[in-house]
C-alpha positions as CSV (number, residue, x, y, z in Angstrom):
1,X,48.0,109.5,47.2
2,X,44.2,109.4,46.9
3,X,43.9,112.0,44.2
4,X,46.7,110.3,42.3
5,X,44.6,107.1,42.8
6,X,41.8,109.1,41.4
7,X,43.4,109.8,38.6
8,X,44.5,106.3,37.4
9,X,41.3,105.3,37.7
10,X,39.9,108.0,35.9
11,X,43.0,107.1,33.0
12,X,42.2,104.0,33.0
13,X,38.8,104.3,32.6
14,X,39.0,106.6,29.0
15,X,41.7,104.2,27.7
16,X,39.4,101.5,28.1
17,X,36.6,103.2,26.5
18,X,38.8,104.5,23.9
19,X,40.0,101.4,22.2
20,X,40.1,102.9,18.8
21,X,42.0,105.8,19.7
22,X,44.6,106.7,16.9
23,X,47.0,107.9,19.8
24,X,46.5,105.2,22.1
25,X,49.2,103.1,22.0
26,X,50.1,99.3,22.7
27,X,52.1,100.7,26.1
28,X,48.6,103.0,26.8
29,X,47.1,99.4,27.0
30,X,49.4,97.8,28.9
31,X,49.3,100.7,31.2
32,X,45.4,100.5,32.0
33,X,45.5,96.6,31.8
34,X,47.7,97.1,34.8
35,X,45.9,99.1,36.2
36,X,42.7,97.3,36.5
37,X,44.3,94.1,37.4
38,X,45.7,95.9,40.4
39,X,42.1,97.4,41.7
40,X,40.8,93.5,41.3
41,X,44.0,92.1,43.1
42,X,42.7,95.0,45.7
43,X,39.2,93.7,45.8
44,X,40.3,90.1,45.5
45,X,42.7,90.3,48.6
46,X,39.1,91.6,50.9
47,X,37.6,88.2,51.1
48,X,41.3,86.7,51.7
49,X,42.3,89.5,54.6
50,X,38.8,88.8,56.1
51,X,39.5,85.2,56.3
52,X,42.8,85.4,57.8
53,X,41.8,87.3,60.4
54,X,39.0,85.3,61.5
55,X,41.0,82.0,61.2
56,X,43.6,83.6,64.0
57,X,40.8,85.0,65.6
58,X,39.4,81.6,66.1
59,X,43.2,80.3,66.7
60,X,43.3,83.1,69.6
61,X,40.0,82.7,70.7
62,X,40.6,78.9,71.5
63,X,43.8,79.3,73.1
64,X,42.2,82.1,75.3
65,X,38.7,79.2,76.6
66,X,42.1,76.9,77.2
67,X,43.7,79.3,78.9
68,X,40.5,80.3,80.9
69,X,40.4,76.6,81.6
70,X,43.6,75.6,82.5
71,X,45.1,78.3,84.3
72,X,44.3,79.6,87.7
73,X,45.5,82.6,90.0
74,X,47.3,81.7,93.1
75,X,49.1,83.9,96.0
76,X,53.4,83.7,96.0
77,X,55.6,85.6,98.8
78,X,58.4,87.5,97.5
79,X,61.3,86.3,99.0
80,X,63.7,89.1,98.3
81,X,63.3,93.0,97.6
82,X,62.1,93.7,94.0
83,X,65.0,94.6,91.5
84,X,64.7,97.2,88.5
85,X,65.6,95.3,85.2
86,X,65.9,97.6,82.4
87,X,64.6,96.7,79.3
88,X,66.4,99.5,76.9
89,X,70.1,98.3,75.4
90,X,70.6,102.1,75.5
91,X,73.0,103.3,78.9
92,X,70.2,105.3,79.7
93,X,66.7,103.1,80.6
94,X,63.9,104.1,79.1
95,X,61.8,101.8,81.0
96,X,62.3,99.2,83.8
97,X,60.2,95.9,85.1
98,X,60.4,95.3,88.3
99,X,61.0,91.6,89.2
100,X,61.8,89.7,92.5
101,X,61.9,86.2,93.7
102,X,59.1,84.3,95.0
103,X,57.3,80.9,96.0
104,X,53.5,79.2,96.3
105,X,52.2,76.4,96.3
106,X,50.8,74.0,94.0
107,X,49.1,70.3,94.8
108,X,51.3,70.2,97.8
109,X,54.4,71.2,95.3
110,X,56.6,74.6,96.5
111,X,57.2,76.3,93.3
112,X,59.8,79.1,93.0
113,X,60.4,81.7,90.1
114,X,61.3,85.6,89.4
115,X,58.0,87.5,89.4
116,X,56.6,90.8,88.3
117,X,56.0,92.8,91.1
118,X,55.4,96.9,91.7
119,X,58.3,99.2,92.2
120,X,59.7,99.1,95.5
121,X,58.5,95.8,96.6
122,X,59.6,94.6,99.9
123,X,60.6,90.9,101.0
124,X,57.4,88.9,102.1
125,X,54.9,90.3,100.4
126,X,51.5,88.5,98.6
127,X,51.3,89.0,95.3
128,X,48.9,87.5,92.8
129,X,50.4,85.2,89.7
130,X,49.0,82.9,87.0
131,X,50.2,79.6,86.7
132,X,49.4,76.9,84.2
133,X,47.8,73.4,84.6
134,X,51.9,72.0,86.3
135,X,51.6,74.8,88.6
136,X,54.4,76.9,86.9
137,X,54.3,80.4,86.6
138,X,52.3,81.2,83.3
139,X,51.3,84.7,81.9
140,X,48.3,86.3,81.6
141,X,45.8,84.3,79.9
142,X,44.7,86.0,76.9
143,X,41.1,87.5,76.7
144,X,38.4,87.6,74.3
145,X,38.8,91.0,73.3
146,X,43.0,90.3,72.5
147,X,41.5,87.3,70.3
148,X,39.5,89.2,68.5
149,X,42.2,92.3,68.1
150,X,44.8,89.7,67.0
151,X,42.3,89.0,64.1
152,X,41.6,92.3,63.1
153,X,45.2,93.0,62.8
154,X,46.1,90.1,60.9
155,X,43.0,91.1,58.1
156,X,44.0,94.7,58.2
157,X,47.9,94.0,57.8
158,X,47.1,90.8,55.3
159,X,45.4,94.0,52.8
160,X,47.9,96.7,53.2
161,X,50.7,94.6,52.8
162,X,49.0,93.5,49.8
163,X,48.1,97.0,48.6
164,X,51.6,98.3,49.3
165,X,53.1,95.6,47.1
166,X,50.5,95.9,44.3
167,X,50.7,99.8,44.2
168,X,54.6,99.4,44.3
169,X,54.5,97.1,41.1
170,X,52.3,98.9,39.6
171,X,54.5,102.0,40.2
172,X,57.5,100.3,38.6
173,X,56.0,98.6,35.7
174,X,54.3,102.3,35.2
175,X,58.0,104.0,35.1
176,X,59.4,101.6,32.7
177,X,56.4,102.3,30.0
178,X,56.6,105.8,30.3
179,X,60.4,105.2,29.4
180,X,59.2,103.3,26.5
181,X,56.7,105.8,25.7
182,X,59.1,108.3,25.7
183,X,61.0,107.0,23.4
184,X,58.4,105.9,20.9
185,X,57.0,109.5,20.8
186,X,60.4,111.2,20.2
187,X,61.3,108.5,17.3
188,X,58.0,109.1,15.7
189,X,58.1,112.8,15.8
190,X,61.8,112.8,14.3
191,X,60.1,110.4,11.8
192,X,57.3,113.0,11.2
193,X,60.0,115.7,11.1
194,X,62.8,114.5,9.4
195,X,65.3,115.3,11.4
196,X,67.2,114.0,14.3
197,X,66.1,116.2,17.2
198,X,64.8,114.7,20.1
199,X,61.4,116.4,21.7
């Protein structure tokens, strides 16, 4: 892929230089122009990825200082055995969660809801959980680092998806002028011949 890149760049390069060329026709034009508006979309879509990804980053970051704010770890008792809850739609699980019911306490409120809990879990035991600012159960607040990460993944898929649809139009328009080429070369040559075979 890079060494074709290469060599569009390199093409598109000697056309531009070559704007006199006898050979060089209006689809050879068309063809570079292409070209080197797709290698500025490229470098145009770098300041846009970069500022995606640090807008969510500051979105995430945000939501994780509320999070770190608002919600708090408390202690809930299992109230039941844990139960394996697949999470394939195949008849075969992949992979299971383990869940169970519980209950804590919360500003003098019981609270009661299925919770995540380690294989084999028996009825009664203390296990930690996250609750929001209500006292219901809440995930995981997110961290600094998963801000940041959620950033860097929205500037890095923000480019390629860019790139991917750039090089793709770029790919078509590029088929339908060599089709156009083709045919401009054969009609010329039977011109220049004087006859009707195709080359």
């Amino acid at each position: 892929m890079w060494r074709d890149a290469r060599g569009y760049a390199a093409l598109t390069w000697r056309s531009l230089r070559r704007s006199h060329d006898p050979l060089r026709r209006r689809v050879d034009r068309v063809e570079g122009t292409l070209a080197v508006a797709v290698a500025v979309l490229l470098v145009a879509l770098l300041p846009l990825a970069v500022w995606l990804g640090a807008l969510v980053g500051d979105q995430q970051t945000a939501i994780a200082h509320q999070q770190a704010r608002d919600f708090r770890q408390v202690t809930a008792t299992t109230a039941a055995d844990s139960a394996a809850d697949s999470v394939s739609p195949d008849p075969t699980p992949v992979a299971t969660v383990e869940s169970a019911p519980a209950h804590w306490e919360w500003a003098g409120v019981t609270h009661r809801a299925d919770v995540a809990v380690d294989p084999g879990t028996r009825a009664g035991t203390e296990v930690q959980i996250w609750v929001d600012p209500d006292g219901d159960l809440a995930s995981r607040p997110i961290s600094p680092s998963d801000a940041a990460t959620s950033g860097i993944f929205v500037a890095v898929f923000t480019w390629v998806s860019g790139a991917l649809v750039a090089f793709t139009g770029f790919l078509a328009a590029r088929g339908v002028l060599n089709r156009r080429r083709d045919r401009e070369w054969s009609r010329e040559i039977r011109e220049f011949l004087g006859t009707a075979t195709s080359y």
